[in-house]
GUPA-934437 format. One line per field, with one value per residue (C-alpha): residue in one letter; residue number from 1; y, x, z; chain. Coordinates in pm, 1 decimal, always signed. Layout:
residues N
res <- A / ...
n <- NUM / ...
c2 <- Y / ...
c1 <- X / ...
c3 <- Z / ...
chain <- A / ...
end
This chain:
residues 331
res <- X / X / X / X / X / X / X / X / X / X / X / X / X / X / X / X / X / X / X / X / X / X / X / X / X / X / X / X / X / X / X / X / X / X / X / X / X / X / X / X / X / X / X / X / X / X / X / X / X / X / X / X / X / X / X / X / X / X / X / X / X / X / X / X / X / X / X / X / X / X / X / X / X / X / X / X / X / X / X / X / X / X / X / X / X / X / X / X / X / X / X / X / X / X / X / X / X / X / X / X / X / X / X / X / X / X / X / X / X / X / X / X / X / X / X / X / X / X / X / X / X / X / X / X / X / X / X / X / X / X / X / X / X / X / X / X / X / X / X / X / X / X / X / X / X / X / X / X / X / X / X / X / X / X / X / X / X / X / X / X / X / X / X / X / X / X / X / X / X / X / X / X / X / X / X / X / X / X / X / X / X / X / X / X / X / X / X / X / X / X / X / X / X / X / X / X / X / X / X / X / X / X / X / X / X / X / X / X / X / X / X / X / X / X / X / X / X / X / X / X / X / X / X / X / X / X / X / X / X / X / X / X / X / X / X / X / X / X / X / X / X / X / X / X / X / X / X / X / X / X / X / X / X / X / X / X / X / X / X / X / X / X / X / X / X / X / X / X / X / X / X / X / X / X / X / X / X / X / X / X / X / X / X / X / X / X / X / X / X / X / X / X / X / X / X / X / X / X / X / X / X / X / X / X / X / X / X / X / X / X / X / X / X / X / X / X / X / X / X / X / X / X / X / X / X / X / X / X / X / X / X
n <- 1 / 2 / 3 / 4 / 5 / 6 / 7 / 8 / 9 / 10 / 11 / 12 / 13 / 14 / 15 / 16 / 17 / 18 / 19 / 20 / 21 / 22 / 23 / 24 / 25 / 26 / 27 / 28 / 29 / 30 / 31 / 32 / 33 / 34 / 35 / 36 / 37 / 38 / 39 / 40 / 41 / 42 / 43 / 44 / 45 / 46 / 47 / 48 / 49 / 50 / 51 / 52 / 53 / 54 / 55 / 56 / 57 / 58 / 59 / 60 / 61 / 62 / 63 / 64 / 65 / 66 / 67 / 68 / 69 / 70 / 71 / 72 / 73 / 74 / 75 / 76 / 77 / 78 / 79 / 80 / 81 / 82 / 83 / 84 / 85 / 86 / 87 / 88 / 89 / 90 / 91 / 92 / 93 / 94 / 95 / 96 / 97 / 98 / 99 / 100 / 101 / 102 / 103 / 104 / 105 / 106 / 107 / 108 / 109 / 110 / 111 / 112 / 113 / 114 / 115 / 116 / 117 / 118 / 119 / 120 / 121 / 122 / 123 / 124 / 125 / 126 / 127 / 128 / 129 / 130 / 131 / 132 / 133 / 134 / 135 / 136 / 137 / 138 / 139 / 140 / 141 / 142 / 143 / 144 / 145 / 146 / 147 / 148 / 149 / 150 / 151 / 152 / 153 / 154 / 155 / 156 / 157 / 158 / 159 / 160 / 161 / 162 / 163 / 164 / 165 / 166 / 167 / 168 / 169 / 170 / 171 / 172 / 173 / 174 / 175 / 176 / 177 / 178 / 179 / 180 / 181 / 182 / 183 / 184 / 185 / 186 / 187 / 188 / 189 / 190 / 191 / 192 / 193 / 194 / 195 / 196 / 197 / 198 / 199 / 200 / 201 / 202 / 203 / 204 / 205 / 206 / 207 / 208 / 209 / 210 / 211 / 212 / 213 / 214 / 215 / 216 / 217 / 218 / 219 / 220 / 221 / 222 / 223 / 224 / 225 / 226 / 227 / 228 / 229 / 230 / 231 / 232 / 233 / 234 / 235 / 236 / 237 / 238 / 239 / 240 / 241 / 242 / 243 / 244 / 245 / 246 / 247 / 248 / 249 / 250 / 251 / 252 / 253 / 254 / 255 / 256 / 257 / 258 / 259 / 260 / 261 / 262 / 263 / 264 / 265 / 266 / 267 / 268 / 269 / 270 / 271 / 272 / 273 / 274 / 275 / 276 / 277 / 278 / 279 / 280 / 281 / 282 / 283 / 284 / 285 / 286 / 287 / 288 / 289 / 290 / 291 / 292 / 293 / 294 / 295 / 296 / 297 / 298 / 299 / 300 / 301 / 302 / 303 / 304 / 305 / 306 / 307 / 308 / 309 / 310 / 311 / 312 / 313 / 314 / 315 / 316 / 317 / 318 / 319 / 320 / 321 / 322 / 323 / 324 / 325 / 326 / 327 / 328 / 329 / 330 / 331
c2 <- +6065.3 / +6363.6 / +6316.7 / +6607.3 / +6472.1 / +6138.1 / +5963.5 / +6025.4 / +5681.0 / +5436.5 / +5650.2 / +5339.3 / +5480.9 / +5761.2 / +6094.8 / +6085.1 / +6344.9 / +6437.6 / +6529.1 / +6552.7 / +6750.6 / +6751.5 / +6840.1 / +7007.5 / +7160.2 / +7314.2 / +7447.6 / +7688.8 / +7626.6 / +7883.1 / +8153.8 / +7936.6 / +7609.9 / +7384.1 / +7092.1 / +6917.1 / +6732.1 / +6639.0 / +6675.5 / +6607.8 / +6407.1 / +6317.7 / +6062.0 / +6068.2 / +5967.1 / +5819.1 / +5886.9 / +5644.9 / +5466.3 / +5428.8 / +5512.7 / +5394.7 / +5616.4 / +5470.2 / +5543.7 / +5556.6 / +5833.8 / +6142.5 / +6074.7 / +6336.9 / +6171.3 / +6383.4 / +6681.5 / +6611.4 / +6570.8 / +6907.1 / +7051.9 / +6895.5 / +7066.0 / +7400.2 / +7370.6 / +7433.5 / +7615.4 / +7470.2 / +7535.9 / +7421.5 / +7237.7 / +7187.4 / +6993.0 / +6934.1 / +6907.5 / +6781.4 / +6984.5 / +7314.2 / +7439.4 / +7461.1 / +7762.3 / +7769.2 / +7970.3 / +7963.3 / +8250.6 / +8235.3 / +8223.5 / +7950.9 / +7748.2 / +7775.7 / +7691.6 / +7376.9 / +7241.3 / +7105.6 / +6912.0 / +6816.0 / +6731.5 / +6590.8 / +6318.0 / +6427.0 / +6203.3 / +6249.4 / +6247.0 / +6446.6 / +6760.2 / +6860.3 / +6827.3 / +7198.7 / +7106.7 / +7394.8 / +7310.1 / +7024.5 / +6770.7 / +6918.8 / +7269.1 / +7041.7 / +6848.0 / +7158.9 / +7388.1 / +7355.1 / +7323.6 / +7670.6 / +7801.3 / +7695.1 / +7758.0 / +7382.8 / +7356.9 / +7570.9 / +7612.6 / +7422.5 / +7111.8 / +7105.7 / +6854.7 / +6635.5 / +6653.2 / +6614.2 / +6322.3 / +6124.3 / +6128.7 / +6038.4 / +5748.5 / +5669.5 / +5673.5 / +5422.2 / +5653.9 / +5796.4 / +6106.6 / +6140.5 / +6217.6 / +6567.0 / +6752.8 / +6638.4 / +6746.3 / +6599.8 / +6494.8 / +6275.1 / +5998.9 / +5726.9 / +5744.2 / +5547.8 / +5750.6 / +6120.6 / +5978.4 / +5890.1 / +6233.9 / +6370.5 / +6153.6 / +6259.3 / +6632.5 / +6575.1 / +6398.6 / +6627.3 / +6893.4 / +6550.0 / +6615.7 / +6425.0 / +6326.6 / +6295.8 / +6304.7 / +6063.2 / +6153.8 / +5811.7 / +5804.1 / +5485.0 / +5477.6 / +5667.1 / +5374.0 / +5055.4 / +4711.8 / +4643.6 / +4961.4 / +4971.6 / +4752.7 / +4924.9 / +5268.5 / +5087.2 / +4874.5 / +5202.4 / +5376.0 / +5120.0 / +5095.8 / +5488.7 / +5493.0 / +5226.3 / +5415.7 / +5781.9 / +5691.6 / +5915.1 / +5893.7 / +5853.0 / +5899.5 / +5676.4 / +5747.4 / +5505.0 / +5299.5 / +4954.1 / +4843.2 / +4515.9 / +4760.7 / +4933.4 / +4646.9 / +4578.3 / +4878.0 / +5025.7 / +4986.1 / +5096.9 / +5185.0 / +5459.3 / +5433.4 / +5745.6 / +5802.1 / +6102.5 / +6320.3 / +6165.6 / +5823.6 / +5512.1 / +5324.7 / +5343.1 / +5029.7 / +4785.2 / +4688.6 / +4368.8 / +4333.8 / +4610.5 / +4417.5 / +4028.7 / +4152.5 / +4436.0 / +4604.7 / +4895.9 / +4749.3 / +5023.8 / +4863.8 / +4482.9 / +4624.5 / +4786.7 / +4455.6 / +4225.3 / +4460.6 / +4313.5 / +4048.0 / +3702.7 / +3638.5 / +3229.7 / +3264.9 / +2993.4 / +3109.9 / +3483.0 / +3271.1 / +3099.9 / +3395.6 / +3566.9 / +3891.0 / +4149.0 / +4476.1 / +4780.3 / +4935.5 / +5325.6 / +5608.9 / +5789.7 / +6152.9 / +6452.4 / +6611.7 / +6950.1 / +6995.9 / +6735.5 / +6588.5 / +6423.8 / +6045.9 / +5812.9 / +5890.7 / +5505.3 / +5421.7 / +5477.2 / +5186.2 / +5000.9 / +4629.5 / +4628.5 / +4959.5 / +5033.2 / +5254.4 / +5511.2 / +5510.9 / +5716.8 / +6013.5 / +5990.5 / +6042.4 / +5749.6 / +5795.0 / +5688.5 / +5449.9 / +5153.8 / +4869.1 / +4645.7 / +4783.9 / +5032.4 / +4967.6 / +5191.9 / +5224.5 / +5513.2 / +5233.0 / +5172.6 / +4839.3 / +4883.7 / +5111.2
c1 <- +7501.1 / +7300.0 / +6899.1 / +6842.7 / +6705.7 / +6600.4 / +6235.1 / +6111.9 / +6206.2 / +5955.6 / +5723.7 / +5419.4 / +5384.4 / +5122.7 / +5228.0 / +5308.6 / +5216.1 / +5593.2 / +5733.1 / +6111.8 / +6224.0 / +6510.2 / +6660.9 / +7023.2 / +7185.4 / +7552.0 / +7725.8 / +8019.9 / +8338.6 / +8542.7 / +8489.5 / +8363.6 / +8411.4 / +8088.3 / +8011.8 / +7741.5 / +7598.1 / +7263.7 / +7255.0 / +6912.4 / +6726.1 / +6400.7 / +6202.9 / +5807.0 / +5707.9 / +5363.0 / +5105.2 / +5143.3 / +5475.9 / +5816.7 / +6102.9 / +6456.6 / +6692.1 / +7090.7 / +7436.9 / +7807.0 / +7889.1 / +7915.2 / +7659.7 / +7423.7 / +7147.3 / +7149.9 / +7154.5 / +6870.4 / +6673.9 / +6753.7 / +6698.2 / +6377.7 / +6250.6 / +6399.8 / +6708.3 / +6961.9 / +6807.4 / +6766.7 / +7032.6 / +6743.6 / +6455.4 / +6164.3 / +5959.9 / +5610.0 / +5391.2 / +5053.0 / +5050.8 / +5208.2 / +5584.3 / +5725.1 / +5983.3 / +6338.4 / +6462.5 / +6235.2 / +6168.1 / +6033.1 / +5660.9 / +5739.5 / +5894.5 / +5614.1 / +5362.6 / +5517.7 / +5674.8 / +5303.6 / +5312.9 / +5691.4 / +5906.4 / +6254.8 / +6409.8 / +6795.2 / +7071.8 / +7223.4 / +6987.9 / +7215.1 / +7314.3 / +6955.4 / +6796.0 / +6867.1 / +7069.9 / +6915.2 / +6534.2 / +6359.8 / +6166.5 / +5834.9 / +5967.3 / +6120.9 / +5832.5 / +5632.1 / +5715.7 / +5634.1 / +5246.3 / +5289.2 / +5453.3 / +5145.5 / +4935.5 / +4759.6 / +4760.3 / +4677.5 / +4881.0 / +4666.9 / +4715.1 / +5088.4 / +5192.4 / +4875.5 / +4969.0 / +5372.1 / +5269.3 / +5115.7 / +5339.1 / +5595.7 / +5433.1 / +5335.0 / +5718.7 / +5787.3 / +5894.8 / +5709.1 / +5542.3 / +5774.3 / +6056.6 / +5931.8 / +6111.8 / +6424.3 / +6740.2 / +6837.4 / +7173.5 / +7011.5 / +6930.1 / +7045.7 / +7122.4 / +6790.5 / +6583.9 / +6704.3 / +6604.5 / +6278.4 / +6233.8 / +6327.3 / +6049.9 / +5817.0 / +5914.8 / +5871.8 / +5545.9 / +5383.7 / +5266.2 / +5154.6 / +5283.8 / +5173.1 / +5560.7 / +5890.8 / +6242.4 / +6430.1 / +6781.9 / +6979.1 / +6762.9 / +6966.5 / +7314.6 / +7449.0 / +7224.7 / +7362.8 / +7198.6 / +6933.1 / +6800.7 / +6772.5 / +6550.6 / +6359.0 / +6333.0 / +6264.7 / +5954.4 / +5835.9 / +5821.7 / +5676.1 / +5370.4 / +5325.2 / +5331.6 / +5103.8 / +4886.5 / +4918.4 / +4943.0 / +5254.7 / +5488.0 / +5857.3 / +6163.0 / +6445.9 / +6778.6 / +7027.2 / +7347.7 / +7259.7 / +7002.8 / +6904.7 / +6761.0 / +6644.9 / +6475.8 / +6315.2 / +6163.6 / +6091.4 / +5808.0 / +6056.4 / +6438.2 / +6646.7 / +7027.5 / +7253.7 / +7574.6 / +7754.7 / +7470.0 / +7238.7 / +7020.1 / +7153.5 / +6872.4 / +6495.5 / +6234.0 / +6036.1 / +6282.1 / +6308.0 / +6363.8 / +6626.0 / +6806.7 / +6757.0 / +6793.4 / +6993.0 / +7036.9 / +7294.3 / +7641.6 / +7696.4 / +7416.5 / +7481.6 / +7832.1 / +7636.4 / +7436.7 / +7774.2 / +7936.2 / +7659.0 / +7783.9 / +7627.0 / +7498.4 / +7604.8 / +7994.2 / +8075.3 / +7876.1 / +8027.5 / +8398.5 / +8374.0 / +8168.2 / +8416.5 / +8462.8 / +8498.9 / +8696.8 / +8613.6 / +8886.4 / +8928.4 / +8908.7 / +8604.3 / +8586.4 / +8540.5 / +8210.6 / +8357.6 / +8291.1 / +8193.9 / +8257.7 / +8014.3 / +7957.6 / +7894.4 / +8035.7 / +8079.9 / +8253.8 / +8621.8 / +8497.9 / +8261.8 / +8401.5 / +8155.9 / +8211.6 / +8219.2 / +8392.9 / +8028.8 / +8084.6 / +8318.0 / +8196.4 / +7772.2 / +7496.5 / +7332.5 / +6988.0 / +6737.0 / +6487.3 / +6292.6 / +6378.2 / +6128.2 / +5778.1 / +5860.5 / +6226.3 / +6450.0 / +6805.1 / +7071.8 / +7322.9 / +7482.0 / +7384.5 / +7091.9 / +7010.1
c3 <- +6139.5 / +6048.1 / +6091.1 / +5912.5 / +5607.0 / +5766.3 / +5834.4 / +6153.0 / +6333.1 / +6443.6 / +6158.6 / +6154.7 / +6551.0 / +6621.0 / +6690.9 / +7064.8 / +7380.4 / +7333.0 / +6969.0 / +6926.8 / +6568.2 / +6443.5 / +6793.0 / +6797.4 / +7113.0 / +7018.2 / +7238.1 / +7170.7 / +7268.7 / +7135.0 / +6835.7 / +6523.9 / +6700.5 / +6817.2 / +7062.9 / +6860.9 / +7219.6 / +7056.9 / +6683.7 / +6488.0 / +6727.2 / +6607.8 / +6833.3 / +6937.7 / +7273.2 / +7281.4 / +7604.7 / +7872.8 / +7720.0 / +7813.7 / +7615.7 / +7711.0 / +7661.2 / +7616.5 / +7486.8 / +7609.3 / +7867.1 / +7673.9 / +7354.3 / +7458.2 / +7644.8 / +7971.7 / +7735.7 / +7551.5 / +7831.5 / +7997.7 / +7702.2 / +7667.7 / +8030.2 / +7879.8 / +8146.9 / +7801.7 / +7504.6 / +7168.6 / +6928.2 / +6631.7 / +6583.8 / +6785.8 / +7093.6 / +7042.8 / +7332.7 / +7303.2 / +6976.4 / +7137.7 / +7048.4 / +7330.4 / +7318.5 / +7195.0 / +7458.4 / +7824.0 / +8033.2 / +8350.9 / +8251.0 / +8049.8 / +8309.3 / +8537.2 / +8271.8 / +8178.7 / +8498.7 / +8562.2 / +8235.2 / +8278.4 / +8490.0 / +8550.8 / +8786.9 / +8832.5 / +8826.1 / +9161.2 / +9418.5 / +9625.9 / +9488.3 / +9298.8 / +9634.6 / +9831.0 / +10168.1 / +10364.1 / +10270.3 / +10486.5 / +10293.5 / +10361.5 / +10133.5 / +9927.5 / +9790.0 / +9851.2 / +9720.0 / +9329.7 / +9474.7 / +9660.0 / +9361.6 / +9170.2 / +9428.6 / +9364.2 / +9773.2 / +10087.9 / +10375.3 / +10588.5 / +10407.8 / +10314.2 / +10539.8 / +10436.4 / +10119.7 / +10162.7 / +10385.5 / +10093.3 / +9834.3 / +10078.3 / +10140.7 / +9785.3 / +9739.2 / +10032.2 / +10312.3 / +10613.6 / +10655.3 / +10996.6 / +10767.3 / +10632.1 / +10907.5 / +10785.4 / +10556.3 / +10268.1 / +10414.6 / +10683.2 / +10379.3 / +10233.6 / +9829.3 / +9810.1 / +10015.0 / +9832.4 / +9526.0 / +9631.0 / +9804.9 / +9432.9 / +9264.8 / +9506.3 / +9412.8 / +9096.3 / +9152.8 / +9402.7 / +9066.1 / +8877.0 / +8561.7 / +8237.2 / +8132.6 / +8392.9 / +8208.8 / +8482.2 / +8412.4 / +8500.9 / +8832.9 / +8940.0 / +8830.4 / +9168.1 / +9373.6 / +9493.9 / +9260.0 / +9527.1 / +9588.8 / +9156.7 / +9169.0 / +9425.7 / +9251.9 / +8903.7 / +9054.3 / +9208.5 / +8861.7 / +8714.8 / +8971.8 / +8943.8 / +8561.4 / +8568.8 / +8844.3 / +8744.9 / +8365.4 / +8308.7 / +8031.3 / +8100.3 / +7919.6 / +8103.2 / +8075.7 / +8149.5 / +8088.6 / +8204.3 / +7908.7 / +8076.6 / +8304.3 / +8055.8 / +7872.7 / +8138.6 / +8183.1 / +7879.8 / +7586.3 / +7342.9 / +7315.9 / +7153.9 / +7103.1 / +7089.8 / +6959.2 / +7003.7 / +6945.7 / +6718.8 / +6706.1 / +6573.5 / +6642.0 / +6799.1 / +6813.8 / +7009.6 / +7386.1 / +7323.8 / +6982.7 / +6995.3 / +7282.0 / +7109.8 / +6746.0 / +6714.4 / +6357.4 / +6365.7 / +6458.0 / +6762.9 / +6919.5 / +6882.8 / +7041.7 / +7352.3 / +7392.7 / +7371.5 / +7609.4 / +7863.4 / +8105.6 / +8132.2 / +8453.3 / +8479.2 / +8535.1 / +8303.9 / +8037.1 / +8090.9 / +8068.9 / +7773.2 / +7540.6 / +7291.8 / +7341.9 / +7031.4 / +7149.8 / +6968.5 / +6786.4 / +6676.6 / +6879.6 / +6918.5 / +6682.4 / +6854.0 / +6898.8 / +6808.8 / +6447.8 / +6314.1 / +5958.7 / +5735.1 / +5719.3 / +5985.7 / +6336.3 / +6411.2 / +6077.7 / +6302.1 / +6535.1 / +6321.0 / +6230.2 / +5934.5 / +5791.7 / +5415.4 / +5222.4 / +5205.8 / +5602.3 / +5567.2 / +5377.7 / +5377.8 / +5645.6 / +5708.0 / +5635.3 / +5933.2 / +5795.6 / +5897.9 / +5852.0 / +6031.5 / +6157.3 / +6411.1 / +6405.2 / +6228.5 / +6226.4 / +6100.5 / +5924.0 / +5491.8 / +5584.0 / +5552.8 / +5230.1
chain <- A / A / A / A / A / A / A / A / A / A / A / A / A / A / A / A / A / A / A / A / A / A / A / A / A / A / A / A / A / A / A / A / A / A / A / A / A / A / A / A / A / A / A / A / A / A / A / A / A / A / A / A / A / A / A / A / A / A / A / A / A / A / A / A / A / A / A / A / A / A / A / A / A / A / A / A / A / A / A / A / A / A / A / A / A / A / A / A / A / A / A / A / A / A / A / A / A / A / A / A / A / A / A / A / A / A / A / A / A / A / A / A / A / A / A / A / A / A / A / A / A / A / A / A / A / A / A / A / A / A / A / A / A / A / A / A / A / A / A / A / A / A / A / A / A / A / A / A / A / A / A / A / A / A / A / A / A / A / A / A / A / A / A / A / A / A / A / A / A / A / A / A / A / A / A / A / A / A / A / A / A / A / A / A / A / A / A / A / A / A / A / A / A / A / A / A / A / A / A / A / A / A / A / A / A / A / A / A / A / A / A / A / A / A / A / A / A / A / A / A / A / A / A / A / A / A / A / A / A / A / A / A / A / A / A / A / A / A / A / A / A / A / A / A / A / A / A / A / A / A / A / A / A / A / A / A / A / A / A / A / A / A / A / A / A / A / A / A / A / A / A / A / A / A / A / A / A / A / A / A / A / A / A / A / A / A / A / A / A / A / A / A / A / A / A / A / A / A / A / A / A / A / A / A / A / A / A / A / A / A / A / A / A / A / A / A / A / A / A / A / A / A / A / A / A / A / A / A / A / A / A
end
């Protein structure tokens, strides 16, 4: 599924604060031979929305977003910020320019948090890089966005290991918070975190995109979550997007066949209900990312594939207002 020569999905949208073109990230894993992680990923993220990112482990979603924050470089194509390019390949200039503008919310809460920094140089120490606050008033200022993340400004003093799952990722947000950036890539922020405390985190990034008016991207596996959070959804598959529209009408009316398979996958929450539902197993293996031949990359799995599958890109196109889908089936 090649988006190379596609429409840009959800086209009837206006251009967004974040412009993803044609996005590819390769990486090489031997002479002549290619990973294609994210390949032709073209998806606008408008100013004060959130788009819900999801896909099977390995599709490419938590490389697109490190990409995105200049953490990989681009292989091709381009991000559009607010109208700027931001650079292929960043150099240190560049990340310190555009760590204000973006920022990212890391998957495990644990290890992106440094175990021999307290708190109070955690959170702080983006603003002293910046130089946005005086000495004088770091622990003012650590103190509140503790507290606007739920915690207490008593726990500044500590290390990241004295925390609960919970608690680091809040400490994270807050980091990510403190330079109050315009757009946050959160990075599966609560798959490591126990259903309960979920809900926490979610409702908390809700309230401060409501509050701060920031624009998220949210990447995660659970898309009842994701529904639930998100304006609008995007579905990967190994590399590149199968589908992109409105959350709920992506989740309740699915077009591309990967998709209504993600959404069946989902378990019924009344036990008798989740009993008696038929369950369709997906057959095929999945191809490899390395090299990748032309025609659809779900056609192996795909109970509704056609003969075209096998052999043509799929061309991305709209099918409803502002929902488009990479699918024959829809030609």
């Amino acid at each position: 599924m090649n988006n190379q020569n596609s429409s840009t999905p959800g086209s009837t949208l206006p251009k967004g604060i974040l412009e993803i073109r044609n996005l590819k990230k390769h990486f090489e894993v031997s002479k002549g031979s290619f990973l294609h992680a994210v390949d032709g990923i073209t998806l606008s993220i408008g100013k004060n929305e959130v788009v819900g990112l999801v896909g099977e482990s390995g599709c490419g979603k938590s490389t697109l977003g490190r990409t995105l924050v200049g953490l990989y470089d681009k292989s091709s194509g381009e991000v559009v910020y607010q109208g700027e390019k931001l650079p292929s390949r960043y150099a240190s200039s560049d990340f310190k320019k555009y760590s204000r503008e973006i920022q990212m919310i890391f998957q495990d809460p644990y290890s992106s948090l440094n175990p021999r920094m307290t708190v109070r140089e955690i959170i702080a120490e983006g603003p002293m890089i910046h130089k946005l606050w005086k000495s004088d008033e770091v622990n003012e200022k650590v103190g509140f966005w503790l507290k606007r993340v739920g915690l207490s400004a008593d726990h500044m003093s500590r290390y990241a290991h004295e925390f609960s799952g919970g608690q680091r990722q809040r400490i994270g947000i807050a980091r990510a918070l403190a330079l109050e950036p315009k757009v946050i890539i959160c990075d599966e922020p609560i798959s490591a975190l126990d259903v309960s405390v979920q809900a926490q985190v979610v409702n908390l990034l809700g309230e401060l995109k409501r509050t701060m008016g920031l624009t998220l991207l949210f990447i995660a596996h659970d898309l009842s979550m994701v529904r639930y959070v998100s304006d609008r959804m995007a579905v990967m598959y190994l590399g590149s997007m199968v589908e992109v529209g409105p959350a709920n009408e992506v989740y309740f009316r699915p077009l591309h066949p990967y998709t209504q398979s993600l959404i069946a996958s989902n378990p019924e929450p009344d036990p008798e209900k989740e009993r008696s539902r038929t369950h369709t197993v997906l057959k095929g293996e999945i191809p490899s990312p390395i090299n990748l031949k032309p025609g659809c990359r779900f056609a192996g799995r795909c109970p509704k594939a056609m003969t075209v599958c096998q052999s043509v890109d799929p061309v991305f196109r709209e099918v409803k207002p502002g929902h488009s889908t990479a699918c024959h089936l829809y030609a």
